[in-house]
NUFI-517149 format. One record per residue: y, x, z of N, C-alpha, C in turn; residue in one letter. Coordinates in steps of 0.2 Angstrom, whole numbers, plus 5000, padded with zeros to 4 digits. Atoms other than C-alpha are relative to their C-alpha. Layout:
<nodes>
YXZYXZYXZA/...
</nodes>
This chain:
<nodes>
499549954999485450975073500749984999X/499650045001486850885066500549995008X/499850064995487150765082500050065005X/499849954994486950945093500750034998X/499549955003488351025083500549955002X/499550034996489450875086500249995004X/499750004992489250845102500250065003X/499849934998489551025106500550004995X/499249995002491151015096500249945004X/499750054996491550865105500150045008X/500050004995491250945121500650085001X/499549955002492351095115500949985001X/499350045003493750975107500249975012X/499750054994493950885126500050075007X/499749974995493851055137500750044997X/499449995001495251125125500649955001X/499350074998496350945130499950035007X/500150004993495650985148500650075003X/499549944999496551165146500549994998X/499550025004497951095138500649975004X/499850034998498350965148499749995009X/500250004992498450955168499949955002X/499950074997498550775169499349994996X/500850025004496750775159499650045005X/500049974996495650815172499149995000X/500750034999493450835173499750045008X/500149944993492750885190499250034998X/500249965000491350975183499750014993X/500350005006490251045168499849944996X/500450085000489150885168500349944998X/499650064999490450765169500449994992X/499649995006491250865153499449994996X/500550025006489650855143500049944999X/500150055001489450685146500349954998X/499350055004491250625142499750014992X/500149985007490850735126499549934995X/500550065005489250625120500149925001X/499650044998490250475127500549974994X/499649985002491550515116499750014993X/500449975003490450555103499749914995X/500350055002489450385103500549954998X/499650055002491050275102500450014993X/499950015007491650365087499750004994X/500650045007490150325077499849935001X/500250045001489750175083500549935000X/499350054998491450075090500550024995X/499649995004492650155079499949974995X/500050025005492250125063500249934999X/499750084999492249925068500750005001X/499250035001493949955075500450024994X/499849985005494450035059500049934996X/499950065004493849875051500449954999X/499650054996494749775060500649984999X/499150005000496349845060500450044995X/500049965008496249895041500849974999X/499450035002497749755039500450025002X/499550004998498849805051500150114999X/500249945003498350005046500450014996X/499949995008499049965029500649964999X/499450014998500649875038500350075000X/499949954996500850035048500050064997X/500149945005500450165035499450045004X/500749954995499050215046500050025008X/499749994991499950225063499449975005X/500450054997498850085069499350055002X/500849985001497350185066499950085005X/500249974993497850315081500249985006X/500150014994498050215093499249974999X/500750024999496150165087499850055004X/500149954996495950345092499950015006X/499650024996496850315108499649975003X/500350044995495750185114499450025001X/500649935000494150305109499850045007X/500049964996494750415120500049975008X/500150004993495250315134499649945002X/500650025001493750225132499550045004X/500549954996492850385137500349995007X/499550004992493950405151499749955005X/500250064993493550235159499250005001X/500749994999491750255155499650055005X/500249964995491350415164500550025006X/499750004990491750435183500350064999X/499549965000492150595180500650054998X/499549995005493250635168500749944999X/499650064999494950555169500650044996X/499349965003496750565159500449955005X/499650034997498050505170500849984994X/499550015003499450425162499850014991X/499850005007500050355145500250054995X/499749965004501050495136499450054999X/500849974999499350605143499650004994X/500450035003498350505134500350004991X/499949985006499450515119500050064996X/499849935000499650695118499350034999X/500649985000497750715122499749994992X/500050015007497550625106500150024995X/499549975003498650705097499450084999X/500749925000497550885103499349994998X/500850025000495950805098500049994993X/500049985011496550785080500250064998X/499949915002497250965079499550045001X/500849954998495751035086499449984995X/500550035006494650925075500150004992X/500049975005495450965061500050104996X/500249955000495251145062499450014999X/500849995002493651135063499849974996X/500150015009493451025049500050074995X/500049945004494251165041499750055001X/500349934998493151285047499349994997X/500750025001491551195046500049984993X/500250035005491951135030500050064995X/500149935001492151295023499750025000X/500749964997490651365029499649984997X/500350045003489851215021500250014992X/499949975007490551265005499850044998X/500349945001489851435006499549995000X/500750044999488251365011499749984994X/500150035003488251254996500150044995X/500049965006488751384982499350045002X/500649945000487451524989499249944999X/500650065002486051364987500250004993X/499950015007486651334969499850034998X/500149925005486551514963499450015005X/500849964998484651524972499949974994X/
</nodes>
């Protein structure tokens, strides 16, 4: 249930860039699902390593370093799937940028929720 909830917030998080931005662009439903679990798989399983990686220069940077890990996530996806495409750098930065505002909302939504969740379990 989890891995659905995500990907369908991913699939969310990437048609709000798509509205957002003209120069992000998917030519169909399909193409945006599959960026989503796309986009999904590289931040569970590529991220983290690049996070490892670039712990040092992270901790130069004050953490800057660690959105352009972001950055490459995303245009990762991008190259991956045919149909989904961000044209241009600034795009691409900006897409980034919508992809943490949006995913932090919903942190804070979902985590919230999960908070309430968590108190009404205790007091059963």
């Amino acid at each position: 249930m989890r891995m659905l909830t995500s990907w369908l917030i991913n699939a969310i998080v990437l048609w709000v860039v798509t509205a957002l931005l003209t120069k992000v662009t998917y030519s169909g439903l399909g193409h945006l699902l599959l960026a989503a679990a796309v986009f999904g798989i590289l931040n569970t399983v590529l991220k983290p390593i690049a996070r490892l990686l670039t712990l040092p220069l992270a901790i130069l940077t004050l953490g800057i370093a660690w959105f352009f890990v972001s950055m490459l996530m995303l245009w990762l996806t991008a190259a991956i799937v045919p149909g989904f495409a961000i044209h241009g750098f600034w795009t691409l930065v900006a897409a980034t940028i919508i992809v943490w505002a949006v995913n932090l909302i919903v942190d804070i939504i979902i985590g919230s929720w999960r908070a309430d969740r968590n108190t009404r379990r205790q007091r059963a």
